[in-house]
Backbone as JSON, one array per atom type, in Angstrom:
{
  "sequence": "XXXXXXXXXXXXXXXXXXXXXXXXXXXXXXXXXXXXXXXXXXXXXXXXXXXXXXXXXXXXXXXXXXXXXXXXXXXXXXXXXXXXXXXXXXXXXXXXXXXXXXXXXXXXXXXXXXXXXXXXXXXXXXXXXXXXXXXXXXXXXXXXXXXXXXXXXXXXXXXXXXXXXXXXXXXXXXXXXXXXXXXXXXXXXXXXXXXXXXXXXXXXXXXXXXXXXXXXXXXXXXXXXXXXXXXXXXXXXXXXXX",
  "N": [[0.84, -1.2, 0.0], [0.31, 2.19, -0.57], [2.31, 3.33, -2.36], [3.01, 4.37, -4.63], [4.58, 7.27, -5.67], [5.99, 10.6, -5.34], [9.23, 11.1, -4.25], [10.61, 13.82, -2.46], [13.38, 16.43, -2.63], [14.34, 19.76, -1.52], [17.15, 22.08, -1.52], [17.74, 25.15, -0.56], [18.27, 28.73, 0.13], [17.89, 29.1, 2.33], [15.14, 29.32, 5.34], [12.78, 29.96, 5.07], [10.03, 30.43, 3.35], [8.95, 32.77, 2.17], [11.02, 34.35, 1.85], [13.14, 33.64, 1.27], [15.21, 31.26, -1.35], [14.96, 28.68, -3.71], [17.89, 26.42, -4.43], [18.12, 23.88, -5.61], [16.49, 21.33, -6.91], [15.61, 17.74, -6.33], [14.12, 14.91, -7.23], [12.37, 11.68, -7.07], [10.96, 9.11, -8.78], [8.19, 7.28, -7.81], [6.45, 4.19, -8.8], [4.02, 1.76, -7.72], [6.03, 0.93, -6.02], [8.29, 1.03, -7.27], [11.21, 2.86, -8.74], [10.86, 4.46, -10.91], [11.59, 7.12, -12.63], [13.19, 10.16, -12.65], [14.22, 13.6, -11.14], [16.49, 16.21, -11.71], [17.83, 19.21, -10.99], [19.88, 22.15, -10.52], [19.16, 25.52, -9.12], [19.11, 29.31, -10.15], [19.45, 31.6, -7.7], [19.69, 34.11, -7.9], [20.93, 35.61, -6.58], [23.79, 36.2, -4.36], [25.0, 33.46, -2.38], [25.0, 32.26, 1.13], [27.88, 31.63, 3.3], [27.33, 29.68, 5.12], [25.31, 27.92, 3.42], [27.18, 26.88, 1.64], [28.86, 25.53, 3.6], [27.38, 23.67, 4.83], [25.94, 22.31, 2.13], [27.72, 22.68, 0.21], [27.39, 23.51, -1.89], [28.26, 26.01, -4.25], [28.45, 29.68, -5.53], [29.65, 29.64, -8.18], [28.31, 27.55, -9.32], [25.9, 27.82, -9.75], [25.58, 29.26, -11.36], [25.26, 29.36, -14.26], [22.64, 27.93, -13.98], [18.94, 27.33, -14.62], [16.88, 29.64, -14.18], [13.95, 29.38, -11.11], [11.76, 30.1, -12.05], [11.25, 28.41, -14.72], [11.98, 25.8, -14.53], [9.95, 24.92, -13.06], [7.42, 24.13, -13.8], [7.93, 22.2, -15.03], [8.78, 21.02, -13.32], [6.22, 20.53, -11.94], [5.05, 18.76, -13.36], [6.04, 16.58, -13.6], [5.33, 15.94, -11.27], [3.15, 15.05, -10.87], [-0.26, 13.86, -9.98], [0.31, 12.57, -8.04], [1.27, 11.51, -4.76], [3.18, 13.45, -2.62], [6.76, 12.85, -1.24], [8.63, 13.33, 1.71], [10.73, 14.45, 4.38], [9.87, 16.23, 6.26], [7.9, 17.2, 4.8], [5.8, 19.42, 4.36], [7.86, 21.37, 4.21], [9.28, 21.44, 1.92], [7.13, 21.46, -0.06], [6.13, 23.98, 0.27], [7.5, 25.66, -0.39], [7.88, 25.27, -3.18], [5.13, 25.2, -4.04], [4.85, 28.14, -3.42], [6.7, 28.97, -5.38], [5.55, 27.86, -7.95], [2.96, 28.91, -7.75], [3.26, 31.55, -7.99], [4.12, 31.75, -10.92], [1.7, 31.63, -11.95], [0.51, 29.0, -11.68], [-1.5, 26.58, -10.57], [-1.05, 24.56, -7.87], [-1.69, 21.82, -5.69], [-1.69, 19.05, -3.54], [-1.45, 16.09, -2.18], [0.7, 15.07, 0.78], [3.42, 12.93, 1.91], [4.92, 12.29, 5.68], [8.16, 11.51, 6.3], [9.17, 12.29, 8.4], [7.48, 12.83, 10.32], [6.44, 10.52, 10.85], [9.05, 9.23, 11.62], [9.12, 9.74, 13.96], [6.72, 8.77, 15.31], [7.6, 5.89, 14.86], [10.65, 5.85, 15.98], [12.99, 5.43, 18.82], [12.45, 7.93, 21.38], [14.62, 8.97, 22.31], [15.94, 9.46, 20.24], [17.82, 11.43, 17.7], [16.09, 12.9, 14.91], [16.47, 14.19, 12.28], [17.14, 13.73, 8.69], [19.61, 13.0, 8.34], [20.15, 11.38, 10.62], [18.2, 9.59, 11.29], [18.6, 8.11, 8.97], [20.68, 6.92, 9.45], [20.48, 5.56, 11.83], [18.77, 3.17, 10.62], [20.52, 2.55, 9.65], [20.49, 3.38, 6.81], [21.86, 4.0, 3.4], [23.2, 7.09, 2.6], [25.06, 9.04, 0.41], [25.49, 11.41, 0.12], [24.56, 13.92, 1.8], [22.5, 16.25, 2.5], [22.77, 16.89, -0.41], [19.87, 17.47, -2.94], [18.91, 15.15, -4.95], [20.26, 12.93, -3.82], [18.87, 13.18, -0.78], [16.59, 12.87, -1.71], [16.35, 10.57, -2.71], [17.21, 8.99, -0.18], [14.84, 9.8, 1.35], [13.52, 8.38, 0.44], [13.65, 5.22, 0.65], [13.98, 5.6, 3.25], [11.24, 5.59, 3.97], [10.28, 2.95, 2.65], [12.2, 1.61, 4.62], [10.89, 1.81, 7.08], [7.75, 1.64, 6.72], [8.22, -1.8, 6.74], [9.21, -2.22, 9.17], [6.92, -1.62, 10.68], [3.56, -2.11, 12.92], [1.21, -4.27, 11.49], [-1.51, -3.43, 12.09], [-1.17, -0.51, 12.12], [-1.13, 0.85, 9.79], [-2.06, 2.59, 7.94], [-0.76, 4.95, 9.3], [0.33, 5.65, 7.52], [-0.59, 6.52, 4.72], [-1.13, 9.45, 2.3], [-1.58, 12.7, 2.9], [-3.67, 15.52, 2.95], [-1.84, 18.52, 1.79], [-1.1, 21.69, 3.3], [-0.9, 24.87, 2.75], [-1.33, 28.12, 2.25], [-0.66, 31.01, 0.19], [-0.4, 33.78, -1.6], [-0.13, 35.52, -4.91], [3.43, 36.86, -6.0], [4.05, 40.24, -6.31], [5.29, 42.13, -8.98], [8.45, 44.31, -8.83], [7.73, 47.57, -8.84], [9.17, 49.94, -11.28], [9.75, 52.61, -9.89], [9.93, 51.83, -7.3], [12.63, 49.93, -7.59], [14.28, 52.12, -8.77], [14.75, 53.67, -6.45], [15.62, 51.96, -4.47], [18.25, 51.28, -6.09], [19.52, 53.62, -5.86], [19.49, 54.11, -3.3], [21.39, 51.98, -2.59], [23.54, 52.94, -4.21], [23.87, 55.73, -3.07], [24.63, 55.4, -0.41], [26.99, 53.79, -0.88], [26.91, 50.85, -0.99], [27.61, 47.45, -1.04], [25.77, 45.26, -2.42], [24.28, 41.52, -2.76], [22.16, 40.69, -4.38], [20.4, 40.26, -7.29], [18.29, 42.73, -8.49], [16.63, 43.36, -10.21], [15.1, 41.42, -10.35], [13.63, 41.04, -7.86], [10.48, 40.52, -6.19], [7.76, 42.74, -5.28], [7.56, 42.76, -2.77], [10.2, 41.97, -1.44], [12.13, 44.16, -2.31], [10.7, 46.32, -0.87], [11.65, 45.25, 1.73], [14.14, 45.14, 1.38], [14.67, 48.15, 0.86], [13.69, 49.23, 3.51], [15.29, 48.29, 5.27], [18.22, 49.23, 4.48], [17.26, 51.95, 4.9], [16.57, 52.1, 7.9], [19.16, 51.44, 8.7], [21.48, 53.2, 7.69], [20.33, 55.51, 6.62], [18.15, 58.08, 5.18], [18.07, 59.08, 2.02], [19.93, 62.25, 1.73], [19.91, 64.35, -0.26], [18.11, 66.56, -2.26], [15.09, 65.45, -3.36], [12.54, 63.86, -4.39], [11.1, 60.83, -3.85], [8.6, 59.68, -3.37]],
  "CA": [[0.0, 0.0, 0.0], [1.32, 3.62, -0.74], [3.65, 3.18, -3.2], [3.43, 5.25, -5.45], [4.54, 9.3, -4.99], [7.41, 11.85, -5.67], [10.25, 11.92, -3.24], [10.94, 14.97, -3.08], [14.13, 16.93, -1.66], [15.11, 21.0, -2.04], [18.27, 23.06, -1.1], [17.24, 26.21, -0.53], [19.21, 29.84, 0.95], [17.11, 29.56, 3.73], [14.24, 28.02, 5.67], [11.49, 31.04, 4.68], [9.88, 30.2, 1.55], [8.72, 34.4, 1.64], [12.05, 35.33, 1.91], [14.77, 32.74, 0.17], [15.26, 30.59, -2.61], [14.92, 27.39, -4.06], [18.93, 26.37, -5.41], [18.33, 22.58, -5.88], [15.76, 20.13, -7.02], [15.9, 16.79, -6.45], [12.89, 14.18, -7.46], [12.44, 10.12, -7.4], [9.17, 8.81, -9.13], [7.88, 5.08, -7.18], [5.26, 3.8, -9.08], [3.83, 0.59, -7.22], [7.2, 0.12, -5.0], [9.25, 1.09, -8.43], [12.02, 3.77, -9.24], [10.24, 5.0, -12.38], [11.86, 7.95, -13.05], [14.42, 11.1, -12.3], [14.2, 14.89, -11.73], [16.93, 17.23, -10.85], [17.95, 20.87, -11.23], [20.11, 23.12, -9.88], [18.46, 26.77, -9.79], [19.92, 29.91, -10.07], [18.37, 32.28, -6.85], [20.07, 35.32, -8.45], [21.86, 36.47, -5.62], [24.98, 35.55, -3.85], [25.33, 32.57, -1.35], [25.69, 33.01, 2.65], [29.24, 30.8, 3.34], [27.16, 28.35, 5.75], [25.05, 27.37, 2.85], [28.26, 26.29, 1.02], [29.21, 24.46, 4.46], [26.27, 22.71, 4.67], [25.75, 21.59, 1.02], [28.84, 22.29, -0.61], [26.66, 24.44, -3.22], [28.83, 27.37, -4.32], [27.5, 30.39, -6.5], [29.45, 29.17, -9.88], [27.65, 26.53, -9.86], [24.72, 28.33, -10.01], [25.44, 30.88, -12.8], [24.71, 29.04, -15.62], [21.56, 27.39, -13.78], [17.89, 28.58, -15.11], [15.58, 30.23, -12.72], [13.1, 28.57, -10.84], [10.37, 30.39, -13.16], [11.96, 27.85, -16.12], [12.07, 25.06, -14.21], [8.85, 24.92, -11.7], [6.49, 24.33, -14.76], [8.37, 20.59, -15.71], [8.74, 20.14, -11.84], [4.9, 19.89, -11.11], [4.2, 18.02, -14.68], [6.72, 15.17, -13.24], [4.72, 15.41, -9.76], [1.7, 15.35, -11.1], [-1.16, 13.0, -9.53], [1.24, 11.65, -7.28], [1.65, 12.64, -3.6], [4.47, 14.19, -2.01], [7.06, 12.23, 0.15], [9.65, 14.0, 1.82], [11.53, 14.72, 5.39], [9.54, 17.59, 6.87], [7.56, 17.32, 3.47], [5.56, 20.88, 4.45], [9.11, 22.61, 3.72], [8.92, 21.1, 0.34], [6.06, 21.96, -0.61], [6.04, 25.49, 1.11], [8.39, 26.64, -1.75], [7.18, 24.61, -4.47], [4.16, 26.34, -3.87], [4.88, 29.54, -3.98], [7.41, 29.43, -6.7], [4.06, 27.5, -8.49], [1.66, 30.34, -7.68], [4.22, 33.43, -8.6], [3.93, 31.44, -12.19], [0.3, 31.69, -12.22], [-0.01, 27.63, -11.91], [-2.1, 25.81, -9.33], [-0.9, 23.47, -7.19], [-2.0, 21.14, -4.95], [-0.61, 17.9, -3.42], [-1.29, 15.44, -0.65], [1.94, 14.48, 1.51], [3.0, 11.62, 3.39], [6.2, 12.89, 6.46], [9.33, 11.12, 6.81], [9.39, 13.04, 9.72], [6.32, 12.2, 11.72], [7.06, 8.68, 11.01], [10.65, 8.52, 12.51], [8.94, 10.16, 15.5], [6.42, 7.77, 15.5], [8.54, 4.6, 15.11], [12.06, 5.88, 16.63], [12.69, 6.17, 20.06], [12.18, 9.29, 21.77], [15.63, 9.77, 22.63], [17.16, 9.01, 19.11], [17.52, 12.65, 16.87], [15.06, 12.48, 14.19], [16.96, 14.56, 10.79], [16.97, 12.91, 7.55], [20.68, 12.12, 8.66], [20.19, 10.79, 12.06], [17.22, 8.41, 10.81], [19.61, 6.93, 7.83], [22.16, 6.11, 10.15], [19.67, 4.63, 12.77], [18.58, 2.37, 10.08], [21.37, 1.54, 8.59], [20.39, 3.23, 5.25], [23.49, 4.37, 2.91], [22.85, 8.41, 1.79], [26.33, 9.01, 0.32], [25.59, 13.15, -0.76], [23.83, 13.94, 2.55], [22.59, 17.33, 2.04], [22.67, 17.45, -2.11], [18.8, 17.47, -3.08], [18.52, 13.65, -5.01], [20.62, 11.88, -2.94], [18.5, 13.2, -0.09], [15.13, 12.05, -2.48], [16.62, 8.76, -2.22], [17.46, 8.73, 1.49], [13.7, 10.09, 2.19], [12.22, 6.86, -0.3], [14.45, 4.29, 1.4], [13.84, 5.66, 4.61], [9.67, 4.98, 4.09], [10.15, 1.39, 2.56], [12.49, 0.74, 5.36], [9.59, 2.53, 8.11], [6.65, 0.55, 6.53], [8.73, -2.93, 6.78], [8.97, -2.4, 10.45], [5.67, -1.14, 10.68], [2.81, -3.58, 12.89], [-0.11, -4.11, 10.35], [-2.31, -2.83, 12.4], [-0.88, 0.52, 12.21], [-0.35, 0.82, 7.96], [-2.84, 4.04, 8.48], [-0.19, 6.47, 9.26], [1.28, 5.58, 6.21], [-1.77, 7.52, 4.27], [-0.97, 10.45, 2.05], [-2.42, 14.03, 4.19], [-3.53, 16.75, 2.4], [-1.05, 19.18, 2.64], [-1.73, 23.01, 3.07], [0.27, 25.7, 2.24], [-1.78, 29.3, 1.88], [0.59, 31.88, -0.51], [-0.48, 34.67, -2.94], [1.19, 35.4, -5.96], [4.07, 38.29, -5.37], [3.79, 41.61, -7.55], [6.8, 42.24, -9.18], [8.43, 45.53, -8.17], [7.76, 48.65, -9.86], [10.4, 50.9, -12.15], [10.2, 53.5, -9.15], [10.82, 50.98, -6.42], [14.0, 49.32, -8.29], [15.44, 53.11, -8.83], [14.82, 54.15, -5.29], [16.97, 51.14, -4.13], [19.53, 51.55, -6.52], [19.77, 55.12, -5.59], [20.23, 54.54, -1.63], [22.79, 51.46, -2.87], [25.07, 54.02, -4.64], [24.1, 56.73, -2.06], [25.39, 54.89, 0.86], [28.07, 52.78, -1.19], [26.47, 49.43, -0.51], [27.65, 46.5, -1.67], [24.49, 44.24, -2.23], [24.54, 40.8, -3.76], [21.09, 40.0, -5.04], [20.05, 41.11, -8.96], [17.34, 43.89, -8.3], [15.62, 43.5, -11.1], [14.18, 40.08, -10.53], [13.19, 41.44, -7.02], [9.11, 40.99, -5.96], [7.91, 44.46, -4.68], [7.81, 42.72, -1.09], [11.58, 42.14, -1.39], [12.55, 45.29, -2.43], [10.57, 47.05, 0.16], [12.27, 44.84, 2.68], [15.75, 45.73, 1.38], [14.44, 49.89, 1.6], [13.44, 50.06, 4.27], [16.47, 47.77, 5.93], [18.75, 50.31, 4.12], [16.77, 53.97, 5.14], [16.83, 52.05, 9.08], [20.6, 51.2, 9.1], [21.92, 54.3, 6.85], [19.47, 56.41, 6.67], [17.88, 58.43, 3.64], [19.34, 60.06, 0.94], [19.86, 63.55, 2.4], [19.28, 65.02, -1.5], [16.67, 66.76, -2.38], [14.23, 64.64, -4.68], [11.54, 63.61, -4.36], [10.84, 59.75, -4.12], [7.29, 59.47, -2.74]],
  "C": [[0.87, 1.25, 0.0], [2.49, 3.65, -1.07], [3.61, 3.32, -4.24], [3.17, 6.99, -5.09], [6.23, 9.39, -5.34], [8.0, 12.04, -4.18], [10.66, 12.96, -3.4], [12.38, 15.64, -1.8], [14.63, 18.36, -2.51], [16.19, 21.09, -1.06], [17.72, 24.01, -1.3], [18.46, 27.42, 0.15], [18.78, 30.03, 2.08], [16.11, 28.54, 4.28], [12.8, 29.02, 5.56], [11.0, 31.1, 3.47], [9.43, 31.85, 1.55], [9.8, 35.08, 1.15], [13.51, 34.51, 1.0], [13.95, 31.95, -0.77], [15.8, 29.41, -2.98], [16.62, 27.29, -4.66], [19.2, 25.14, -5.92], [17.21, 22.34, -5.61], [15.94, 18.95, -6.93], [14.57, 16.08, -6.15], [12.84, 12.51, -7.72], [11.03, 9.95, -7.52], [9.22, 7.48, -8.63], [6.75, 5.34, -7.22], [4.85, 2.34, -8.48], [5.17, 0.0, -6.61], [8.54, 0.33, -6.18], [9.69, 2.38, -8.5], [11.93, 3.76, -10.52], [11.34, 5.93, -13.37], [12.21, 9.14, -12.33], [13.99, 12.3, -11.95], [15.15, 15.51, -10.82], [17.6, 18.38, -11.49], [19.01, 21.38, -10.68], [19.12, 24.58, -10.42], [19.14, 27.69, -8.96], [19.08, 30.73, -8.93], [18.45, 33.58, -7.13], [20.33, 36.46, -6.74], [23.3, 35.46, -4.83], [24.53, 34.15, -2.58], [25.8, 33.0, -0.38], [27.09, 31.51, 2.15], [28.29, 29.4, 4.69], [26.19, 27.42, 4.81], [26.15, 26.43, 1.62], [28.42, 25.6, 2.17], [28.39, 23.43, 5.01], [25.82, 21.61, 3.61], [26.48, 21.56, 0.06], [28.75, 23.01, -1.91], [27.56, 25.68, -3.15], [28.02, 28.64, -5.89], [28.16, 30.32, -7.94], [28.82, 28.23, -10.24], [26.16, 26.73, -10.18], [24.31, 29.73, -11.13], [24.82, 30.74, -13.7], [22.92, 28.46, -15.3], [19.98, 28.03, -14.21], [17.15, 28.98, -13.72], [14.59, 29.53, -12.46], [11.71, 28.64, -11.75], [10.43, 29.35, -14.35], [11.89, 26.76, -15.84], [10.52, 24.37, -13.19], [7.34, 24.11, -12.36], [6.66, 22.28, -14.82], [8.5, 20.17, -14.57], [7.47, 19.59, -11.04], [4.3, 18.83, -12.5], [4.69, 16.55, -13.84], [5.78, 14.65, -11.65], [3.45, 15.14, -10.2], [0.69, 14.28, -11.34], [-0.6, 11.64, -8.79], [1.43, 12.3, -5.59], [2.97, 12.52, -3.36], [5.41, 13.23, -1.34], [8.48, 13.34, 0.51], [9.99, 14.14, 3.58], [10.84, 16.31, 6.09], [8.63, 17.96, 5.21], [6.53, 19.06, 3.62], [6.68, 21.79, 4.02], [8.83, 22.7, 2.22], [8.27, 21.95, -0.41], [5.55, 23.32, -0.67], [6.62, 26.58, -0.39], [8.42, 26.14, -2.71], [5.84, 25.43, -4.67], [4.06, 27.75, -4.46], [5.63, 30.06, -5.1], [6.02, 28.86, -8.39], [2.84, 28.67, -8.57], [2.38, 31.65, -8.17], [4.29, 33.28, -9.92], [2.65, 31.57, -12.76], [-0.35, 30.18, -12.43], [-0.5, 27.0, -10.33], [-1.44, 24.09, -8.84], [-0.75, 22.9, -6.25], [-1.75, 19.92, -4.53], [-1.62, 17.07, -2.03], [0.47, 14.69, -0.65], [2.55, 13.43, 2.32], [4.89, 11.86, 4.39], [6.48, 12.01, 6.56], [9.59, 11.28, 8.13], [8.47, 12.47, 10.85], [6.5, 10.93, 11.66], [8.16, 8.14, 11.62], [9.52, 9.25, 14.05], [7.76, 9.25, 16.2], [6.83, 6.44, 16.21], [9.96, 4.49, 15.77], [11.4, 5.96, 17.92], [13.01, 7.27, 20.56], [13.69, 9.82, 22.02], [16.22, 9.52, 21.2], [16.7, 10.96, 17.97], [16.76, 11.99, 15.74], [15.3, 13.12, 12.6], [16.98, 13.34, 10.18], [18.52, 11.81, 7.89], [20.73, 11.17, 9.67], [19.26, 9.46, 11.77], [17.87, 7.03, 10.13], [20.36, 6.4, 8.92], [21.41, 4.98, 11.24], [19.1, 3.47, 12.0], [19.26, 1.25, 8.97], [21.07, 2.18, 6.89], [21.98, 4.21, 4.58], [23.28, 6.0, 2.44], [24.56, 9.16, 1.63], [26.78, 10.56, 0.31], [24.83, 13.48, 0.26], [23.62, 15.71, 1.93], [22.17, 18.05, 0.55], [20.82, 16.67, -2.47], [18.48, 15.88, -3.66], [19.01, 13.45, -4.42], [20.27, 11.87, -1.96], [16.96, 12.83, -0.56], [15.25, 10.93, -1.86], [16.64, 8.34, -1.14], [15.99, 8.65, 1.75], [13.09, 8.44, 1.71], [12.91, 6.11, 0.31], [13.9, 4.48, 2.9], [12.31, 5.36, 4.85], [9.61, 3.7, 3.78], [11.08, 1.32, 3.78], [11.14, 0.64, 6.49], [8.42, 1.55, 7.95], [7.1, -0.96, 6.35], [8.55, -3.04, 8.6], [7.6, -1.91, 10.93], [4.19, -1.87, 11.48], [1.71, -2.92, 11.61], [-1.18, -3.62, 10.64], [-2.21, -1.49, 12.57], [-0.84, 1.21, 10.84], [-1.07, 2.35, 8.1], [-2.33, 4.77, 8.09], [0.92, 6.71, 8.17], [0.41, 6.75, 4.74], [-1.34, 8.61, 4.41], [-2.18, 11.68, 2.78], [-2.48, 14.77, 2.81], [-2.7, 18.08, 2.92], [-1.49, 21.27, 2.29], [-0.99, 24.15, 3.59], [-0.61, 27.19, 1.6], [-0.64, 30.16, 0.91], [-0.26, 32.78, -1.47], [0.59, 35.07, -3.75], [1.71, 36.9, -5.79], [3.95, 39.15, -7.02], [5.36, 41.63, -7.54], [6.86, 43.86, -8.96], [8.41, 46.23, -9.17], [8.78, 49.28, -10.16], [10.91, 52.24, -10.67], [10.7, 52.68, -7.66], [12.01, 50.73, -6.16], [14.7, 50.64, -8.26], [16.13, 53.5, -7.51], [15.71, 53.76, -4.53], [18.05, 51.43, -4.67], [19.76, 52.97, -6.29], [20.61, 55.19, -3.95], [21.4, 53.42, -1.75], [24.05, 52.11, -2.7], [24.92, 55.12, -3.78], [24.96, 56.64, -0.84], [26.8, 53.74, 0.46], [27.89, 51.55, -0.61], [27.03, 48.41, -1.45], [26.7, 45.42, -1.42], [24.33, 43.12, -3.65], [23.38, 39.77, -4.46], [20.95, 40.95, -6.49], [18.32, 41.85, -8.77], [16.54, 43.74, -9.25], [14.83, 42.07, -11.3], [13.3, 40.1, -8.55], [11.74, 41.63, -6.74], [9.28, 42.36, -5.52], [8.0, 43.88, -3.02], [9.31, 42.86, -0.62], [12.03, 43.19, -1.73], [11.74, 46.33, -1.4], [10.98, 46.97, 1.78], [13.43, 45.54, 2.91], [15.57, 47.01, 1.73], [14.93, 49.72, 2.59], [14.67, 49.57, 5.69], [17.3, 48.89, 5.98], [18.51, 51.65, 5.23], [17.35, 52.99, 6.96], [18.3, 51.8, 9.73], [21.27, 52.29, 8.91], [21.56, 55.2, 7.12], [18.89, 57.26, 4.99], [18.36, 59.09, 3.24], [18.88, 61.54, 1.32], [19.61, 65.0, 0.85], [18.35, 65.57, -1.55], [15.97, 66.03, -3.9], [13.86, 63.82, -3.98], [10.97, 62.04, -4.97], [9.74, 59.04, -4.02], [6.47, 59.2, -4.22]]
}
């Protein structure tokens, strides 16, 4: 039973799907207990990398130059998911920023999920840590790229066939895909006077800032402002930005 669904595993710059960005896909299709079929990506987030996301996943920002944008990629990532549920390690993260990079495209999508997560907490014992890493190792499973988006697919699908093997039969239940739910509206992109305003207090205050401004929602660029005007302060010029 429940075997078939999309493992799913991202890398991301963060853990705020409002505020960061998707930089790795990684996808395993199991149709009836079978490794069907592939999906993975890198994606570009169009801004620089912090240095603990390189020490964490090893992801550096040339490797992400040439990569396309999630807008390019997000389209062929829900066709491959598509009428399949979710599996994943905290599978709400997943989906959180699948989501919204899905809705900022103008495409609907909807999923049921089945956690990796609530299941080790389930079936582990209470004192054993419960990460994607800590699980593998408690079970003995092999995840050689811990961290890199498929090879953490694979870990999550391994880690549910091992889970439902130890499983009593009278429990199979909590094996049953959830509907998963994930609210988001789609972001406005920022306006021409927004984008100047920033680049104005940039070069006013000699900022060095390493995201590309012009792919900036208007929420993100009114973040960066008003960060700016509260650290700096405003451009002491006269002109008129209102």
């Amino acid at each position: 039973m429940f075997d078939s669904y999309v493992s799913v595993d991202l890398e991301t710059t963060g853990l705020d799907p409002k505020q960061d960005k998707i930089i790795e896909i990684g996808a395993i299709k199991v149709e009836d207990g079978q490794v069907t079929d592939q999906f993975h990506t890198m994606v570009n987030p169009r801004r620089a990398l912090e240095e603990r996301i390189l020490e964490i996943t090893g992801i550096n920002d040339s490797m992400l130059t040439d990569a396309p944008g999630i807008e390019d990629v997000i389209e062929g990532m829900l066709a491959f998911c598509r009428g399949l549920p979710l599996l994943g390690h905290h599978v709400i993260f997943d989906y959180s920023f699948l989501k919204r990079a899905a809705v900022n495209q103008g495409l609907k999508f909807e999923s049921q999920g089945i956690d990796t997560l609530a299941l080790c907490r389930k079936f582990m014992p209470e004192e054993e840590k419960k990460n994607l890493t800590a699980a593998c190792r408690y079970f003995e499973i092999e995840n050689e790229n811990a961290h890199r988006a498929l090879s953490d697919a694979w870990a999550a699908h391994k880690l549910f066939q091992e889970l439902k093997k130890r499983c009593p039969e009278g429990e199979l239940e909590v094996f049953e895909p959830k509907t998963l739910v994930y609210k988001v509206k789609k972001e406005q992109p920022a306006t021409k006077r927004q984008k100047e305003l920033l680049r104005d207090l940039i070069k006013y205050h000699k900022i060095c800032v390493t995201v590309q401004i012009e792919y900036m929602s208007r929420n993100e660029v009114s973040r960066m402002t008003d960060k700016i005007i509260s650290q700096y302060g405003r451009i002491k010029e006269v002109k008129d930005y209102v």
